[in-house]
N, C-alpha and C positions, 0 to 999 in steps of 0.2 A: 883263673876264676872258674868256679863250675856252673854248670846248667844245674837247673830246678826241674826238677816235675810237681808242678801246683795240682793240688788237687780238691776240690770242694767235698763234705763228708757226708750231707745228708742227700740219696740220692745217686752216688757216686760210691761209697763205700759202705753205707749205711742204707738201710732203708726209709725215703721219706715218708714222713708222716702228717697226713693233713692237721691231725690234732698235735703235732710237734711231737719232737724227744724232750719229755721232761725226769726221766728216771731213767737209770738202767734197765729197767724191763721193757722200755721202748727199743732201745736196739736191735737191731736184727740187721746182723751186717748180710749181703747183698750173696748171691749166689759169685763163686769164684774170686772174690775180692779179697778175701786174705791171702790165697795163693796167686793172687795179682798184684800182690803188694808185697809177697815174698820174690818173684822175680822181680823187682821193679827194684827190691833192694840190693839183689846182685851186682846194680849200676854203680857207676860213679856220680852217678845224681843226686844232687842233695832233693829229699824228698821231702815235700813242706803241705799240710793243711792250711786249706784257707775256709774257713765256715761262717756264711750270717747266719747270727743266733738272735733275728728279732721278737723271740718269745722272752728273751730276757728284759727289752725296752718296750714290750709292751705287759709287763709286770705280772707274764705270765710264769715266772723262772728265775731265780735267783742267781746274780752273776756266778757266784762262786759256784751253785752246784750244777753249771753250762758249763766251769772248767772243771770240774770232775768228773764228769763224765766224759769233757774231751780227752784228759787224761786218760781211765777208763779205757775208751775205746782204742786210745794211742798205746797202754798197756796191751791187749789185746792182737792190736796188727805184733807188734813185738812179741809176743809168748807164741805167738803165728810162725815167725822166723822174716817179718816185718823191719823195716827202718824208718823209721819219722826223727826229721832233722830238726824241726819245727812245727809250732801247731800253734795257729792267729786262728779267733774269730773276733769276730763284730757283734758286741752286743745290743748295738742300736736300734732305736726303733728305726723302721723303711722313710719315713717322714724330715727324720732331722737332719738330713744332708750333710753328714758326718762322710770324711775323705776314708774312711775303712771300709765302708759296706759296696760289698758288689751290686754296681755295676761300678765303681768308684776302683782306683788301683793302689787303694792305701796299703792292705796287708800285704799285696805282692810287692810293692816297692818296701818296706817297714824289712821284709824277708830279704831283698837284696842288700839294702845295707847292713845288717846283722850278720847275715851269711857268706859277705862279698860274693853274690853271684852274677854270673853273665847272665840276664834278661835274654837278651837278644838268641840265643840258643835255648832258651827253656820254654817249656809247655806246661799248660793247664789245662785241666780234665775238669769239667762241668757237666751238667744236667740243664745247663740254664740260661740264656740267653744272655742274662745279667754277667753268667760267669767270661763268654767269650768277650763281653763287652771291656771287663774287668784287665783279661784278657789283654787287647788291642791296647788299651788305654798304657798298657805297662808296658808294652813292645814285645809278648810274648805269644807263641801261637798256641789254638785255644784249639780242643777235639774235643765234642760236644757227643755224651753216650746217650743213650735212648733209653735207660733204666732212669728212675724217679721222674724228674719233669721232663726227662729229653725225650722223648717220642709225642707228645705236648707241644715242645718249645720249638723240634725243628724245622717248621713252616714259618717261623721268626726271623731265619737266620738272613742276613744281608747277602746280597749279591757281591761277587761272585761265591754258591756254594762251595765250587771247587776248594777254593780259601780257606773252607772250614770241616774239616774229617769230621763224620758223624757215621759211629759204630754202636755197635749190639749195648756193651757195657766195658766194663775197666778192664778186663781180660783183654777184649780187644786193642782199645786204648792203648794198653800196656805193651803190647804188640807192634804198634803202629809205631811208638814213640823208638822203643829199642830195637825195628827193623828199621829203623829210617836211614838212607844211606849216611848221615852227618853222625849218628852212632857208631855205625860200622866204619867210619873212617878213625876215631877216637884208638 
């Protein structure tokens, strides 16, 4: 069974936008993330996005053209020299207490049984409190970057810090995840 590296989009490889991505000319992927996501595909990781997209259930954004552009942007890390194994978002509004939206561990469980992967060995990359919460919840361990919400968020995070790596952005991430002795043992 392989490990995952979960990774949330807006924030983390994307840049957030307080008025949301609603078109391709919102993009602007992140300083060093595509060739953080070109080394990240060198792994044996199955590489999976997870993104809430609640501009869609709050009728700001049409399902379909939140998955074109995740698309899009999934073309994009790929013509990079990128690998996206899968790519989940949540279209929900923040309110409806739907099992997909982070802080909730729907799309990273939904990603294990699709992908047969071991949880237990996989990591998530967030910007967000929600995302490490997401995180926990699936039995996975969460590094929390300080580009988009994470320099924000990281006064959030539960005791013990130690428990939760928080770095510059996904370069380091990236870093963290494929120097880890449990990699170099593989």
């Amino acid at each position: 069974m392989p490990a995952a590296v979960f990774l949330d989009r807006d924030g983390v490889i994307i840049e957030n936008r307080p008025d949301h991505v609603k078109a391709w000319s919102d993009v602007q992927f992140l300083e060093g993330s595509l060739a953080a996501m070109k080394r990240l595909a060198a792994s044996s990781r199955a590489i999976v996005i997870v993104s809430n997209q609640a501009v869609v259930g709050r009728g700001l954004l049409d399902e379909e053209v939140a998955w074109q552009l995740q698309r899009q942007i999934v073309a994009e890390i790929v013509a990079s020299g990128g690998r996206i194994d899968a790519s989940y978002l949540c279209p929900h509004h923040p309110q409806m207490g739907c099992a997909c939206r982070k802080p909730a561990p729907g799309m990273l469980l939904q990603a294990a049984r699709e992908l047969d992967l071991d949880l237990s060995r996989s990591w998530l990359i967030g910007d967000a409190l929600s995302d490490l919460e997401a995180a926990r919840a699936a039995g996975v361990r969460g590094i929390l970057v300080r580009t988009g919400r994470g320099a924000a968020q990281q006064h959030l995070l539960p005791e013990p810090a130690e428990s939760w790596p928080v770095v510059a952005n996904l370069t380091a991430a990236v870093e963290t995840i494929l120097d880890s002795p449990e990699e170099n043992a593989v």
